[in-house]
C-alpha positions as CSV (number, residue, x, y, z in Angstrom):
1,X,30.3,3.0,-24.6
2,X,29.1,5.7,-22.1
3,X,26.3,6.9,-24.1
4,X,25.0,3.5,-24.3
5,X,25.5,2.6,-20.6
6,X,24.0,6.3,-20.4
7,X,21.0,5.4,-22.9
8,X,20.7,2.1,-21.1
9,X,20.0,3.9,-17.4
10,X,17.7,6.8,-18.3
11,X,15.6,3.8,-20.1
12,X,15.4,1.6,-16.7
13,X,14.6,5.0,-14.6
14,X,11.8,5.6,-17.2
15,X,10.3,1.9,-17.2
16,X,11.0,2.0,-13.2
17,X,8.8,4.8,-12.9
18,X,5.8,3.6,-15.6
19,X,5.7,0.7,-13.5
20,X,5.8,2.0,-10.3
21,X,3.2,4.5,-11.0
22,X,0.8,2.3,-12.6
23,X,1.3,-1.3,-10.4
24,X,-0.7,-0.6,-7.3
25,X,0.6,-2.6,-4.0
26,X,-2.1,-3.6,-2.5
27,X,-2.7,-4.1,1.9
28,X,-6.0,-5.7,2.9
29,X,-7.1,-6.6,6.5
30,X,-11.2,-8.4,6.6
31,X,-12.8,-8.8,10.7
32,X,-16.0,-10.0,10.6
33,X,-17.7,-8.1,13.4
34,X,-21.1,-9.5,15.1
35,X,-23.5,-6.1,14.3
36,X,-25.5,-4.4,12.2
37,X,-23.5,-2.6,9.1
38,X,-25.2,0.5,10.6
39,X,-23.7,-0.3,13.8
40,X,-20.3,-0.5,12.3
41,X,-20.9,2.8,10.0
42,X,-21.7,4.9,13.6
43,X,-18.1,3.5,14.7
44,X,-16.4,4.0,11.9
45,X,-17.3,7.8,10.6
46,X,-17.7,9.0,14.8
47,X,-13.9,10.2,14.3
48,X,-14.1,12.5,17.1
49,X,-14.2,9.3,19.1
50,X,-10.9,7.7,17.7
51,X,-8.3,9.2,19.9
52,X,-9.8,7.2,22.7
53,X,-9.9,4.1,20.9
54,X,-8.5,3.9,17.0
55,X,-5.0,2.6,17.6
56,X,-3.9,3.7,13.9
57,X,-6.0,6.9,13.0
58,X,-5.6,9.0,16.1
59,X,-7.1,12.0,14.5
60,X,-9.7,12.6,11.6
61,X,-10.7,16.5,10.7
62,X,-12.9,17.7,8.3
63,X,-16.4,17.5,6.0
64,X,-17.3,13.7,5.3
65,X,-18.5,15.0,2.2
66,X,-17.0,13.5,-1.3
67,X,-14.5,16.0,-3.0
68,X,-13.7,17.5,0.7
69,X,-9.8,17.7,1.6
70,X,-9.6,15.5,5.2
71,X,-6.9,16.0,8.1
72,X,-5.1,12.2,9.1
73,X,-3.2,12.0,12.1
74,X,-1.8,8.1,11.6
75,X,0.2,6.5,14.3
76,X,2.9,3.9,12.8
77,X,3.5,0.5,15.4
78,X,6.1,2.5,17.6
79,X,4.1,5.4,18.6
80,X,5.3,7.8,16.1
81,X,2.7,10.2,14.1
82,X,2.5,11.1,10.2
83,X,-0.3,13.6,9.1
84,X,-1.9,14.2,5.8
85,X,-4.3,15.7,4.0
86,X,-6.6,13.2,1.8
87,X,-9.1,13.6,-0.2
88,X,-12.7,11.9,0.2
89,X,-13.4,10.2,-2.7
90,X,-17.0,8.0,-1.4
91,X,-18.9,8.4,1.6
92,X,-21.6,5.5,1.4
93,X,-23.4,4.8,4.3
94,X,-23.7,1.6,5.8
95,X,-21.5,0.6,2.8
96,X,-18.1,2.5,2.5
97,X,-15.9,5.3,3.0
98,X,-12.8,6.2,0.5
99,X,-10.4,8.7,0.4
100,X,-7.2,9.3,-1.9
101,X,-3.7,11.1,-0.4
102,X,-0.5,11.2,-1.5
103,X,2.6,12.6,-0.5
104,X,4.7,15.3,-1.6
105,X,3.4,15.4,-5.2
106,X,1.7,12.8,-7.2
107,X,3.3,9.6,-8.0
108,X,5.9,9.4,-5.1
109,X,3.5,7.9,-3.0
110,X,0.3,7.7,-3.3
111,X,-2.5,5.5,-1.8
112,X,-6.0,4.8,-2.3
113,X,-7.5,3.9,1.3
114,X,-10.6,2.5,2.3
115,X,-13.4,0.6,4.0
116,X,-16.0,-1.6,2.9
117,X,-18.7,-3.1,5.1
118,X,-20.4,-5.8,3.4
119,X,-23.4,-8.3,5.0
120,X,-22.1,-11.9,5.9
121,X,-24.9,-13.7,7.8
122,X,-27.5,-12.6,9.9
123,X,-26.3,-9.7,12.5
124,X,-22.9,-9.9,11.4
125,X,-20.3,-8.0,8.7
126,X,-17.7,-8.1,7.0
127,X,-15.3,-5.5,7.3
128,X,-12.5,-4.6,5.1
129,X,-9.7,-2.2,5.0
130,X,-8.0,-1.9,2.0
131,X,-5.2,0.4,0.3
132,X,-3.7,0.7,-2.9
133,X,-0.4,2.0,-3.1
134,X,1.5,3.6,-6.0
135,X,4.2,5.8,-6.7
136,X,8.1,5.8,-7.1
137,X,8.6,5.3,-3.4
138,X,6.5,2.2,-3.1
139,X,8.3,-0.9,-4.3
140,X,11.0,0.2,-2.1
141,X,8.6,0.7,0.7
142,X,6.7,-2.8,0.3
143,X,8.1,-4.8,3.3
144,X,7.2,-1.8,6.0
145,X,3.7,-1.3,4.0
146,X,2.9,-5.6,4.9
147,X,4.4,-5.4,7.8
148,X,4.0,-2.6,9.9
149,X,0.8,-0.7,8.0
150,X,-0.8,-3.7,7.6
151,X,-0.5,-4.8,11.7
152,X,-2.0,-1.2,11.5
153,X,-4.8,-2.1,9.6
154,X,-5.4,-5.2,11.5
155,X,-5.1,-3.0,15.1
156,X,-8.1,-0.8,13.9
157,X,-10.0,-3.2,12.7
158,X,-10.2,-4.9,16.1
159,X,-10.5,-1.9,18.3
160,X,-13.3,-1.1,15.6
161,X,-14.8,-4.2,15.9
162,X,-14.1,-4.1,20.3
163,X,-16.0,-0.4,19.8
164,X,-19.1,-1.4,18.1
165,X,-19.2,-4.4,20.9
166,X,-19.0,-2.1,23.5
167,X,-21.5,1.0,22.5
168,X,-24.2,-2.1,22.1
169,X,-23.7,-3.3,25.4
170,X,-24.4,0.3,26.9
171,X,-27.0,0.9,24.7
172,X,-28.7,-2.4,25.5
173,X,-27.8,-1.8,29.4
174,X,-29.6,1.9,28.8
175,X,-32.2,0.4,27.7
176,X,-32.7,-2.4,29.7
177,X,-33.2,0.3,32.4
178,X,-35.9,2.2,30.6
């Protein structure tokens, strides 16, 4: 009888982990934003500008070149800060901007994070932040990941969109002066 209870748990581990590892979890926030997708792009890759305004990614190091290993500094919705190092998988401009991180070692937890902006009228976008998540530690994880990370996603994408707003209005100011 213990051998088959035994044979019965080490089976469920295994299919609990093939699962896990290949079922992504996936987060998505869309804004549409009134501006150009170039507008949006400036915002979005100026990351030495997003400790003044990117609620979520407070800090972003490092080559926006594909391959290149990136520094995250990620604030949750109390305040606390988790950083990693992912790796940029697409840099498209005016289009989108990928990266892939995981942590501790592959398939605990890993996730596939990016943005897409994509043309919805004239002068406006659609922007979307999206990750997939995999990993042993994920399906535990799912309630915090559409709750909290998702508000996350949701935060940035408006101070994103509030950003692009405001450099247009001081460059239209600028050059309404000229």
């Amino acid at each position: 009888m213990g051998i088959i209870v035994m044979v019965v748990l080490i089976g469920a581990a295994v299919a609990y982990a093939v699962w896990s590892t290949r079922t992504s979890f996936v987060i998505r926030a869309e804004r549409e934003i009134e501006a150009s997708a170039d507008e949006v792009w400036n915002v979005l890759v100026d990351r030495e500008s997003y400790p003044r305004w990117n609620p979520f990614v407070v800090s972003s190091t490092g080559p926006l070149t594909e391959g290149a290993t990136i520094t995250n500094v990620l604030s949750d919705t109390k305040g606390s800060t988790t950083t990693f190092t992912p790796t940029v998988l697409t840099v498209s401009k005016n289009r989108e901007f990928r990266w892939k991180g995981k942590f501790w070692i592959t398939g605990v937890f890993d996730g596939e994070h990016f943005f897409t902006i994509d043309p919805s009228g004239p002068g406006r976008v659609r922007l979307v932040q999206e990750e997939h998540f995999r990993g042993l530690a994920v399906p535990p994880m799912r309630s915090m990941l559409r709750k909290d990370t998702l508000a996350q996603f949701r935060a940035m994408n408006d101070a994103l969109a509030h950003e692009v707003r405001v450099r247009s209005e001081s460059a239209t100011i600028v050059s309404e002066e000229n």
